[in-house]
Backbone as XML, in Angstrom:
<?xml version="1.0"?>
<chain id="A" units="angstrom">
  <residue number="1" name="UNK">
    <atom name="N" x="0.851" y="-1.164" z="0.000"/>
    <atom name="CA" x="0.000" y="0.000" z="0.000"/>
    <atom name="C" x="0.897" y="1.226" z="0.000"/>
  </residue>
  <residue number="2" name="UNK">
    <atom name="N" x="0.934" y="2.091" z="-1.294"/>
    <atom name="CA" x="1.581" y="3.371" z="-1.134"/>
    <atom name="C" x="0.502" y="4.077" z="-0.614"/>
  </residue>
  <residue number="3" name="UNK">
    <atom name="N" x="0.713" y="4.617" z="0.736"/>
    <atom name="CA" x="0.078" y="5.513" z="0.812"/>
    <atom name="C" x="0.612" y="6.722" z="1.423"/>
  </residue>
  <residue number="4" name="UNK">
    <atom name="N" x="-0.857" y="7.705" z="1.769"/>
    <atom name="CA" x="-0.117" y="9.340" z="2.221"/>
    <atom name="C" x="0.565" y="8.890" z="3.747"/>
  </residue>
  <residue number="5" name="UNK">
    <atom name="N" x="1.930" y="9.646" z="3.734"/>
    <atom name="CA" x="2.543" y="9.510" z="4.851"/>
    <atom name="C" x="3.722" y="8.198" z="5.403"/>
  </residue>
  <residue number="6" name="UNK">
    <atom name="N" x="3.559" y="7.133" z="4.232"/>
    <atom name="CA" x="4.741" y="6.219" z="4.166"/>
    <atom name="C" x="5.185" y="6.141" z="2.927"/>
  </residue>
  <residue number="7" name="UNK">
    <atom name="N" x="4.461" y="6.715" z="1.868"/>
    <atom name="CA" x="5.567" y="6.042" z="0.851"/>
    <atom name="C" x="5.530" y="7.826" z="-0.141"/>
  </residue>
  <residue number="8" name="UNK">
    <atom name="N" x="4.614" y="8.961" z="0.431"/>
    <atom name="CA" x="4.638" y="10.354" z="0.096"/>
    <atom name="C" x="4.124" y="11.475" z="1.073"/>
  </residue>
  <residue number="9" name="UNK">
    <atom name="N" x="4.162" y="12.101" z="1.203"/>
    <atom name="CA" x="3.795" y="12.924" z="1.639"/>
    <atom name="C" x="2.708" y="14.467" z="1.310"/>
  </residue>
  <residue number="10" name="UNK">
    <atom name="N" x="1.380" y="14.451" z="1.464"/>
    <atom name="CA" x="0.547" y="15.668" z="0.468"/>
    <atom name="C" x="0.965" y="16.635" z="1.718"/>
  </residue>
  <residue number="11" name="UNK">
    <atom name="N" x="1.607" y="17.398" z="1.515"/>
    <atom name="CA" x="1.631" y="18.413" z="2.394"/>
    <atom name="C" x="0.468" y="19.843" z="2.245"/>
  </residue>
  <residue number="12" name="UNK">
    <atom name="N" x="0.355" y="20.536" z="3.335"/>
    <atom name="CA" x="-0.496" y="21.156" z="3.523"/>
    <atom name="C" x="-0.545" y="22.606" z="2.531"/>
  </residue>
  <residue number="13" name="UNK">
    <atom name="N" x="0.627" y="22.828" z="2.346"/>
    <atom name="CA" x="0.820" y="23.833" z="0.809"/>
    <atom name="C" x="0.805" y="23.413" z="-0.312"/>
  </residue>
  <residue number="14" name="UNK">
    <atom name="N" x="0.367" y="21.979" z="-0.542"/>
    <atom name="CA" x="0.253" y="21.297" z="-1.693"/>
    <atom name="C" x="1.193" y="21.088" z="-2.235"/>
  </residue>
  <residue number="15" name="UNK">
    <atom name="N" x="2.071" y="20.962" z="-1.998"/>
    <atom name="CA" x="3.566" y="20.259" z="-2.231"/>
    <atom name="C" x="3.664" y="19.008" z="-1.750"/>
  </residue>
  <residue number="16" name="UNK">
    <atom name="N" x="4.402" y="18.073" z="-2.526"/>
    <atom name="CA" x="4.659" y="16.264" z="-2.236"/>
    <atom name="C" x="5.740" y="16.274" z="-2.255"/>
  </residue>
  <residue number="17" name="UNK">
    <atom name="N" x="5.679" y="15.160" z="-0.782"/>
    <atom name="CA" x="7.159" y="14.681" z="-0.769"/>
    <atom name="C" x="7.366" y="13.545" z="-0.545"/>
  </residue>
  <residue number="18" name="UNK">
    <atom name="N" x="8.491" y="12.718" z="-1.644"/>
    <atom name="CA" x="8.753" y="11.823" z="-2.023"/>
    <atom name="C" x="9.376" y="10.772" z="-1.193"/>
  </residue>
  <residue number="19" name="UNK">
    <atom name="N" x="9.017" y="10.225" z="-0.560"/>
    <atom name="CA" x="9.479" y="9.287" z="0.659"/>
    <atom name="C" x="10.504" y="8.124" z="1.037"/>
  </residue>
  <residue number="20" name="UNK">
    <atom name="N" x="10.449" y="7.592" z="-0.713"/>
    <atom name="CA" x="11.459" y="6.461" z="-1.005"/>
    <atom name="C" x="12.355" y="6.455" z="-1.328"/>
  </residue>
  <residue number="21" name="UNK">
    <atom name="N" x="13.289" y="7.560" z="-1.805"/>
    <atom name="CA" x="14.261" y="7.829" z="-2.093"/>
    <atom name="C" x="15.126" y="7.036" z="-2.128"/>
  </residue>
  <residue number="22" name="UNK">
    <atom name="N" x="15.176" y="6.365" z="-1.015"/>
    <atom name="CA" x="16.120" y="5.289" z="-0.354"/>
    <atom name="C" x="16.229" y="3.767" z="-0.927"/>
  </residue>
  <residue number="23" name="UNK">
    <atom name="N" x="15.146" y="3.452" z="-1.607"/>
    <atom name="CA" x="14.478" y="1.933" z="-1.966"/>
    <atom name="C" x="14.301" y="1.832" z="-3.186"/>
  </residue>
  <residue number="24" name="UNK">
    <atom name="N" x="15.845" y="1.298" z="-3.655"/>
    <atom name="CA" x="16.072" y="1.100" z="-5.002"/>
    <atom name="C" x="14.997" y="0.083" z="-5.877"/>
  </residue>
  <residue number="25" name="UNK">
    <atom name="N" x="14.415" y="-0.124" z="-6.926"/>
    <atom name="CA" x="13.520" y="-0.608" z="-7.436"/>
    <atom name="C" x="13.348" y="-1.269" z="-8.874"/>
  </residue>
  <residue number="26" name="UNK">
    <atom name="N" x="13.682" y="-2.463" z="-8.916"/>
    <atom name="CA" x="14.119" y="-3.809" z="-10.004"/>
    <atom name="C" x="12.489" y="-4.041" z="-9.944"/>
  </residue>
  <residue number="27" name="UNK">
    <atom name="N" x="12.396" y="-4.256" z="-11.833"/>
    <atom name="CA" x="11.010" y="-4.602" z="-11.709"/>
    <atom name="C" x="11.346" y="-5.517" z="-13.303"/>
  </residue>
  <residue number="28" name="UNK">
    <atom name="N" x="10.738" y="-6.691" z="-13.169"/>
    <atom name="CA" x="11.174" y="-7.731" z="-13.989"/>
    <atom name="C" x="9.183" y="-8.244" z="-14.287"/>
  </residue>
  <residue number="29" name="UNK">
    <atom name="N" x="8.910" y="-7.834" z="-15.100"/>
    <atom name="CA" x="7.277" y="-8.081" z="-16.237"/>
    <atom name="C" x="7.604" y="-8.994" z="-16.958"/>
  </residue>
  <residue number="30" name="UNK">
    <atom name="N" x="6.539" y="-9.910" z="-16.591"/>
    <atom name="CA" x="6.142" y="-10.859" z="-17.414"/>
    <atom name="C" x="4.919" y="-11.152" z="-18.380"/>
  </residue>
  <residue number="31" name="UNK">
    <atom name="N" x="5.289" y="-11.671" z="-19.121"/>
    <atom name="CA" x="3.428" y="-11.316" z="-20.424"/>
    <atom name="C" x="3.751" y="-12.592" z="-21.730"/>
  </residue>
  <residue number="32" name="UNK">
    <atom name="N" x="2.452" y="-13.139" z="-22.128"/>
    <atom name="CA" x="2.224" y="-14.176" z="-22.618"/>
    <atom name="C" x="2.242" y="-14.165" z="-23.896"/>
  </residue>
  <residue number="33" name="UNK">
    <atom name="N" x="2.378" y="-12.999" z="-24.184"/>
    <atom name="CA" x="2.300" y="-12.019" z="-26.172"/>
    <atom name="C" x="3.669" y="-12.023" z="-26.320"/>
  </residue>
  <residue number="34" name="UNK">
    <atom name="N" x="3.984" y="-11.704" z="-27.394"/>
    <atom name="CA" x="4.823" y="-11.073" z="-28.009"/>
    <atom name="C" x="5.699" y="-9.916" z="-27.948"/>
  </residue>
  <residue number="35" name="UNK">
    <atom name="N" x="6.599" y="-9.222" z="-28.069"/>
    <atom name="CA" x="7.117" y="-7.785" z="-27.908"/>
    <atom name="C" x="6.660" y="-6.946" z="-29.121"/>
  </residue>
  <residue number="36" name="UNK">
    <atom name="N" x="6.069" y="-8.005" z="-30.182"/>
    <atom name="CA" x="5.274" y="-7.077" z="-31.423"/>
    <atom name="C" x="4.084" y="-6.301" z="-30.820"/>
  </residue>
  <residue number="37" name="UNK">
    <atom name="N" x="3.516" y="-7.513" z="-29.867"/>
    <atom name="CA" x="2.013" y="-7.311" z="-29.716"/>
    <atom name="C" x="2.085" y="-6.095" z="-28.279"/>
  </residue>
  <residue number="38" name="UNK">
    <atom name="N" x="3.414" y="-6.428" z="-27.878"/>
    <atom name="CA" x="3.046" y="-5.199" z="-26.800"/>
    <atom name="C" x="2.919" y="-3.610" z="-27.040"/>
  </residue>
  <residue number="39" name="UNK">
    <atom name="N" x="4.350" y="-3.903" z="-28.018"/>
    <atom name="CA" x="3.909" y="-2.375" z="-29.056"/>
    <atom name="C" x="2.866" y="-1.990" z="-29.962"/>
  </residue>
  <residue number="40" name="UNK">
    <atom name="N" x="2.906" y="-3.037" z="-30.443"/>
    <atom name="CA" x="2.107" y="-2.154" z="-31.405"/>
    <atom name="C" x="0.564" y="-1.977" z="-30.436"/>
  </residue>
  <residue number="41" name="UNK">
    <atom name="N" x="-0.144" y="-2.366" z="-29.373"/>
    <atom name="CA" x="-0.731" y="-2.246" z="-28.680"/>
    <atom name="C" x="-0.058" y="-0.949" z="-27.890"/>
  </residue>
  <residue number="42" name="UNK">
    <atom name="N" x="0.806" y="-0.935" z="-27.015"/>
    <atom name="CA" x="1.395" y="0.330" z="-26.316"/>
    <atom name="C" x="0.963" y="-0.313" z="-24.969"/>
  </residue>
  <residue number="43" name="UNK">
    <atom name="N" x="0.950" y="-1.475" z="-24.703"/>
    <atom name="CA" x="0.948" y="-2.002" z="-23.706"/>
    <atom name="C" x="2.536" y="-2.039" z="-22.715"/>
  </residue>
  <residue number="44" name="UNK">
    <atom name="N" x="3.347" y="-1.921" z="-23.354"/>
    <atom name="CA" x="5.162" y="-1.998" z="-22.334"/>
    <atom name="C" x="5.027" y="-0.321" z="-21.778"/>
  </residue>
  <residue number="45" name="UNK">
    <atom name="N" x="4.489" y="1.042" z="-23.027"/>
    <atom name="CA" x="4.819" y="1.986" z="-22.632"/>
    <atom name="C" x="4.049" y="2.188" z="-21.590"/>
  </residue>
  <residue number="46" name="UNK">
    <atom name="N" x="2.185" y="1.598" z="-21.733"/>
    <atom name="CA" x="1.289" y="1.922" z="-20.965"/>
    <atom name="C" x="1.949" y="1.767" z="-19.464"/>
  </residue>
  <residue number="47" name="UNK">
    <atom name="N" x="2.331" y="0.244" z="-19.236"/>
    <atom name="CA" x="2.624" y="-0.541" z="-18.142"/>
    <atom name="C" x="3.855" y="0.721" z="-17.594"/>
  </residue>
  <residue number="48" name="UNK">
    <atom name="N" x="5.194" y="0.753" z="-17.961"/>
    <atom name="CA" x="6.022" y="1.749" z="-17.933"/>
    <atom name="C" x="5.614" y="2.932" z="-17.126"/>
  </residue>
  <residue number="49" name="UNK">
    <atom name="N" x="4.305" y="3.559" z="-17.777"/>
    <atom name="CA" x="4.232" y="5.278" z="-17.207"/>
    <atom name="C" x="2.927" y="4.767" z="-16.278"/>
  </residue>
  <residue number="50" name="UNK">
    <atom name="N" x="2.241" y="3.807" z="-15.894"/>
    <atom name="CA" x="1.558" y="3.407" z="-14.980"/>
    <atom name="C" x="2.888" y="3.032" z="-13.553"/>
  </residue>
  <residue number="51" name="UNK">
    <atom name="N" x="3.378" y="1.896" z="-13.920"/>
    <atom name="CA" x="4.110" y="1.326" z="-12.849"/>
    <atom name="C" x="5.671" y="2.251" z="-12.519"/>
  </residue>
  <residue number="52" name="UNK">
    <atom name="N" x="5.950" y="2.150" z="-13.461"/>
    <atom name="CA" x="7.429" y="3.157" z="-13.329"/>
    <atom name="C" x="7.417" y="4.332" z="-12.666"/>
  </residue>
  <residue number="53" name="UNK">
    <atom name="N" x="6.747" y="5.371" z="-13.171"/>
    <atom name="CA" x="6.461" y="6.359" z="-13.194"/>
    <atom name="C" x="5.181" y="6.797" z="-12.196"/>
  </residue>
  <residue number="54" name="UNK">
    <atom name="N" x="3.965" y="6.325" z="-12.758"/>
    <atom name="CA" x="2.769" y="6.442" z="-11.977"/>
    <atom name="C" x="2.891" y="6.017" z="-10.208"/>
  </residue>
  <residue number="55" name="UNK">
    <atom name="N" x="4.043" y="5.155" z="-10.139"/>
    <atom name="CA" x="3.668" y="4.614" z="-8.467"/>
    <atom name="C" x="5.548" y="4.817" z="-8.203"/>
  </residue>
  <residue number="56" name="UNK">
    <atom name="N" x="6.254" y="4.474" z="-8.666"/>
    <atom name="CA" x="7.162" y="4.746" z="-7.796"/>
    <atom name="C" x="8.185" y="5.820" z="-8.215"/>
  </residue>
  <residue number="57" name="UNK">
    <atom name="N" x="7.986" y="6.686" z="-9.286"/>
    <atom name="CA" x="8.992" y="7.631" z="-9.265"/>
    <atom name="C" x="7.510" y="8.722" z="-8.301"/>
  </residue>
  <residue number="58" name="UNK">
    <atom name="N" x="6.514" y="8.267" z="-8.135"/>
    <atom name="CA" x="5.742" y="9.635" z="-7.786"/>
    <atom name="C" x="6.243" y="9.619" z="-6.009"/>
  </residue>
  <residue number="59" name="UNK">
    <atom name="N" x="6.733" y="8.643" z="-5.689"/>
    <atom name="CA" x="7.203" y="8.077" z="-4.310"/>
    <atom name="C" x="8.400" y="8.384" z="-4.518"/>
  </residue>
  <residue number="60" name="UNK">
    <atom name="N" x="9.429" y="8.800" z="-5.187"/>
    <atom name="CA" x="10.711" y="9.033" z="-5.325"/>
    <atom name="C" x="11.648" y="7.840" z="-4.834"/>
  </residue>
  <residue number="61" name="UNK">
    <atom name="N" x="10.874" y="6.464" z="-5.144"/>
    <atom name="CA" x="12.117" y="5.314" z="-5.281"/>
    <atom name="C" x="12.609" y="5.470" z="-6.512"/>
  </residue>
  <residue number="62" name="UNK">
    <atom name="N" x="13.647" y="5.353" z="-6.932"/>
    <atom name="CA" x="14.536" y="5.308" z="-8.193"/>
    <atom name="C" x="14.150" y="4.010" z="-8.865"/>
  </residue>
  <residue number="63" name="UNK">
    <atom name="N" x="13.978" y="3.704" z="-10.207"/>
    <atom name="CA" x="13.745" y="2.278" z="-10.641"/>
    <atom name="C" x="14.392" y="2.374" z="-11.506"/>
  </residue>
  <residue number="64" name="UNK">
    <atom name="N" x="15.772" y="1.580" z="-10.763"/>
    <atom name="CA" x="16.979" y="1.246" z="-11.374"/>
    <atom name="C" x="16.989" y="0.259" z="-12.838"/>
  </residue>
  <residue number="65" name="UNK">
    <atom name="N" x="15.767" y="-1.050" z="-11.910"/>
    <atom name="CA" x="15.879" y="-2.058" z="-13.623"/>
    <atom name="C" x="14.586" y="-1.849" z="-14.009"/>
  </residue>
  <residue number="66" name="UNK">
    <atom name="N" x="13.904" y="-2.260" z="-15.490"/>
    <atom name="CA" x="12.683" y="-2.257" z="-15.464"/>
    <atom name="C" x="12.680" y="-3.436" z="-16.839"/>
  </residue>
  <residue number="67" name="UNK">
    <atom name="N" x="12.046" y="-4.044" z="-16.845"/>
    <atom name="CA" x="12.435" y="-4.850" z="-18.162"/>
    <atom name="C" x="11.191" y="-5.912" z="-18.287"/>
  </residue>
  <residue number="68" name="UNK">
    <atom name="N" x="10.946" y="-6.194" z="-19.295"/>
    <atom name="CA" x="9.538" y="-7.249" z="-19.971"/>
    <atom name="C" x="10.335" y="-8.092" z="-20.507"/>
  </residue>
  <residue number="69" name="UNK">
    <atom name="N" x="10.228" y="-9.575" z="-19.945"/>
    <atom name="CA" x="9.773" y="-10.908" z="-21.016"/>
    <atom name="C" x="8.885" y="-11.252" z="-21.339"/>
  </residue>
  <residue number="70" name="UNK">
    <atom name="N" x="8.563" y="-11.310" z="-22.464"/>
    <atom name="CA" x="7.486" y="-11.430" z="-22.946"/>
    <atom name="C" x="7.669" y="-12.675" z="-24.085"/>
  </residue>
  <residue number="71" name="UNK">
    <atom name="N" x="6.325" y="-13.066" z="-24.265"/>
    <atom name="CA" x="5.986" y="-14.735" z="-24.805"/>
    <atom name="C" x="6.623" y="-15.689" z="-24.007"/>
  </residue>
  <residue number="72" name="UNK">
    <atom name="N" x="6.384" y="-15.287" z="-22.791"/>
    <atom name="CA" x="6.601" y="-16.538" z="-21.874"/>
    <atom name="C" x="6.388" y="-18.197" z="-21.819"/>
  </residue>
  <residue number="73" name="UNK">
    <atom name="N" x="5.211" y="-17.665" z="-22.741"/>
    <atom name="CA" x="4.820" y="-19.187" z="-23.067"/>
    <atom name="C" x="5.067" y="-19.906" z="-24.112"/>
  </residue>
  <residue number="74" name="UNK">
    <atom name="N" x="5.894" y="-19.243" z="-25.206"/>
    <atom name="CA" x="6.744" y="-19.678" z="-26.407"/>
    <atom name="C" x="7.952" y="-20.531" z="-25.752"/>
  </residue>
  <residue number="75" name="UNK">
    <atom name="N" x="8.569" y="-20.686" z="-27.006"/>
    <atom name="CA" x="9.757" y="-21.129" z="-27.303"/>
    <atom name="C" x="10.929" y="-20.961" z="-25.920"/>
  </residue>
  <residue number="76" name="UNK">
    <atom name="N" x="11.007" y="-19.337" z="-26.038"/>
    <atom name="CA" x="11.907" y="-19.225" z="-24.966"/>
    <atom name="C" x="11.995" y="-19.402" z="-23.492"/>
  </residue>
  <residue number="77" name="UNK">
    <atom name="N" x="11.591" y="-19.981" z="-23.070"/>
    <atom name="CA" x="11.068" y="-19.819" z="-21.594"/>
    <atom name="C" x="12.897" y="-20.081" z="-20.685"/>
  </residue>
  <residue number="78" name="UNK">
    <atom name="N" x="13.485" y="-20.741" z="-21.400"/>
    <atom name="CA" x="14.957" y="-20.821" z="-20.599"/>
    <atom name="C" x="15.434" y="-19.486" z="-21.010"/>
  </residue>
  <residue number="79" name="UNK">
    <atom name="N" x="15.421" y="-19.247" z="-22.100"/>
    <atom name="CA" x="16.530" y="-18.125" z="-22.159"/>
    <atom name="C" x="16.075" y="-16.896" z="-21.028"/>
  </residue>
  <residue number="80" name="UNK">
    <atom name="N" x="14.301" y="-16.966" z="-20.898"/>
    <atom name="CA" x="14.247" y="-15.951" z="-19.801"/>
    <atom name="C" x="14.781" y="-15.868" z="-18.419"/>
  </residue>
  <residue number="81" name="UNK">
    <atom name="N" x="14.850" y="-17.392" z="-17.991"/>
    <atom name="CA" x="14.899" y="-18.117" z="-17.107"/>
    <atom name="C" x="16.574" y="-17.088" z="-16.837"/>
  </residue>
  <residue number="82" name="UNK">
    <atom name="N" x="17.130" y="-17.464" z="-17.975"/>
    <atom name="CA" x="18.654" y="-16.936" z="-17.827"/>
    <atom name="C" x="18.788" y="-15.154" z="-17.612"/>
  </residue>
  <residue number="83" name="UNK">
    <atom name="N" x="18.057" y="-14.683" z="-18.435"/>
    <atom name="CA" x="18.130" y="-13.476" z="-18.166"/>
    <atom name="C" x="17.436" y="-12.831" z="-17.070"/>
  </residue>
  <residue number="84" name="UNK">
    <atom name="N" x="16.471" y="-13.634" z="-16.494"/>
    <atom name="CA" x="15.778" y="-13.196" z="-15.113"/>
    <atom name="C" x="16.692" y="-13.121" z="-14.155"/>
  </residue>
  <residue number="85" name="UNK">
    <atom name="N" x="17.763" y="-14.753" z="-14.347"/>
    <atom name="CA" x="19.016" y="-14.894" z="-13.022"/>
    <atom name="C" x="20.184" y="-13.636" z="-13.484"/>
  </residue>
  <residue number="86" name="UNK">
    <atom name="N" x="20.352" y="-13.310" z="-14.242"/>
    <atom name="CA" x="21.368" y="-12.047" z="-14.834"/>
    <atom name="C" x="20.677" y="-10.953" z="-14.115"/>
  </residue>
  <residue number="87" name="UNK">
    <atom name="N" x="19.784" y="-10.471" z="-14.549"/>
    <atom name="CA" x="19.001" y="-9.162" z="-13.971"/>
    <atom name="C" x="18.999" y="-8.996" z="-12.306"/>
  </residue>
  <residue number="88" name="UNK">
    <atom name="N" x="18.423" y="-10.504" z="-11.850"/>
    <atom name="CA" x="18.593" y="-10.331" z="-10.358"/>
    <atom name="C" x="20.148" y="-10.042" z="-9.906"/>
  </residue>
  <residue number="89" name="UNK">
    <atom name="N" x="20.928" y="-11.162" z="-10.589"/>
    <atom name="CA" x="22.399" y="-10.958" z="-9.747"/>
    <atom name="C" x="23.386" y="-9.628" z="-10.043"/>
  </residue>
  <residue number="90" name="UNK">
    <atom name="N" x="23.048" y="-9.098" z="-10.773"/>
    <atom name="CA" x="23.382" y="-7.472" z="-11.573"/>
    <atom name="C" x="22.695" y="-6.446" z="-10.707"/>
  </residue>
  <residue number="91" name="UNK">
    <atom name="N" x="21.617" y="-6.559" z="-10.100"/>
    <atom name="CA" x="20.763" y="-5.593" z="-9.636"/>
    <atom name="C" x="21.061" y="-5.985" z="-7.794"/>
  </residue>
  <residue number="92" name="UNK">
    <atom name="N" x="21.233" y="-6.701" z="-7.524"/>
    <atom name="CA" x="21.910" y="-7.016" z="-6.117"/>
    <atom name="C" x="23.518" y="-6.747" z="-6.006"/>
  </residue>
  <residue number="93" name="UNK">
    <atom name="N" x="24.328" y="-7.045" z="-6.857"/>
    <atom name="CA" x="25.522" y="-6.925" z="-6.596"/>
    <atom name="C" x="25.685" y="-5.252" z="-7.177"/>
  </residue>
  <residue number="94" name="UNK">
    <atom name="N" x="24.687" y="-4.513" z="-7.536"/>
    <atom name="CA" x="25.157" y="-3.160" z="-8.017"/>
    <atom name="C" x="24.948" y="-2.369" z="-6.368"/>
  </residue>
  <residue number="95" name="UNK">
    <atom name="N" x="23.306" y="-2.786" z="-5.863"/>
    <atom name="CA" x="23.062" y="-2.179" z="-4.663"/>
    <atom name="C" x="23.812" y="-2.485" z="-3.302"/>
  </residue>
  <residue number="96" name="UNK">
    <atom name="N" x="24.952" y="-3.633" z="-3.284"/>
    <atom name="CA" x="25.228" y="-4.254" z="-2.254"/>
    <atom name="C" x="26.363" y="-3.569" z="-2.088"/>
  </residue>
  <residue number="97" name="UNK">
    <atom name="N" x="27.503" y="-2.605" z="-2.356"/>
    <atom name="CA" x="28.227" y="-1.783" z="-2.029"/>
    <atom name="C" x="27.357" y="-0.080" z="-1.505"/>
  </residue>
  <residue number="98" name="UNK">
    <atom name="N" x="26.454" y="0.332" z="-2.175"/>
    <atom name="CA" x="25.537" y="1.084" z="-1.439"/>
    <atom name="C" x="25.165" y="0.900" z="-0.457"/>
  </residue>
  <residue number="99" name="UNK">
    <atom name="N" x="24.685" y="0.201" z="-0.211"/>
    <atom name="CA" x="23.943" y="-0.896" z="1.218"/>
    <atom name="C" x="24.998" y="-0.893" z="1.962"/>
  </residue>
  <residue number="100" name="UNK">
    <atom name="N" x="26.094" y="-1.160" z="1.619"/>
    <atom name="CA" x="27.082" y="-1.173" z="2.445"/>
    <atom name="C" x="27.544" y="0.310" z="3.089"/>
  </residue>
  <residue number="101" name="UNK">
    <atom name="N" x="27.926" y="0.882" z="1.663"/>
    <atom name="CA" x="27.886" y="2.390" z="2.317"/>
    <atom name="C" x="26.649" y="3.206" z="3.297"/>
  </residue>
  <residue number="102" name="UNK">
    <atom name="N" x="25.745" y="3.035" z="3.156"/>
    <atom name="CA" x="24.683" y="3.192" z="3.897"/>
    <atom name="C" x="24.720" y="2.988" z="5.966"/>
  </residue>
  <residue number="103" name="UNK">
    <atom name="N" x="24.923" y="1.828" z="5.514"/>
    <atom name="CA" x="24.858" y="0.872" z="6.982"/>
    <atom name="C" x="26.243" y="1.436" z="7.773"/>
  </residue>
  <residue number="104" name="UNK">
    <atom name="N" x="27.268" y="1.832" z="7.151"/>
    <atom name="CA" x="28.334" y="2.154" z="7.930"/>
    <atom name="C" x="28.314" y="4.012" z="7.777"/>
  </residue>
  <residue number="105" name="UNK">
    <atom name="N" x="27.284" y="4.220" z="7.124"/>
    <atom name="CA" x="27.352" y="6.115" z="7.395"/>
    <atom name="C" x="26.236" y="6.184" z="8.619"/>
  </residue>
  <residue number="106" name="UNK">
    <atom name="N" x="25.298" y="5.064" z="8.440"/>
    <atom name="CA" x="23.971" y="5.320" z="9.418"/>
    <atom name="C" x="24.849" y="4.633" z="10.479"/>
  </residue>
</chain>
């Protein structure tokens, strides 16, 4: 639940403030179509300025990865398999010297 007061702030002059700053944000989409069918639909951009944008840059978490496999249910299902384990171990070992810096400034 993003809501007012943990993940933003509506302040009383109508100014927002962005709460997450801190809570880096890997987001790995999955979908049963095609990458034809997502475009030419505008379904990746829709998803994108809904989820990306719409919920967590309005929270000021940074969303470091963001990425669609798509036709999950085709052919490729390993190669995603592979690039899902790439994305995770890339996106942990980037934040885990931060984290580190963090924990020893706090």
């Amino acid at each position: 639940m993003f809501s007012n007061g943990w993940a933003y702030d509506e302040r009383p002059d109508g100014s927002l403030g962005k709460r997450l700053g801190h809570l880096p944000i890997h987001l790995i989409g999955i979908g049963g179509a095609d990458g034809g069918t997502y475009a030419r639909h505008g379904y990746d951009k829709a998803m994108r300025t809904q989820i990306d944008h719409g919920i967590f840059d309005f929270c000021g978490a940074p969303v470091r990865t963001s990425e669609f496999l798509v036709d999950v249910n085709g052919q490729g299902g390993a190669a995603h398999l592979v690039t899902a384990r790439g994305l995770g171990s890339n996106a942990f070992a980037k934040e885990a010297p931060q984290r580190a810096a963090t924990e020893l400034a706090g």
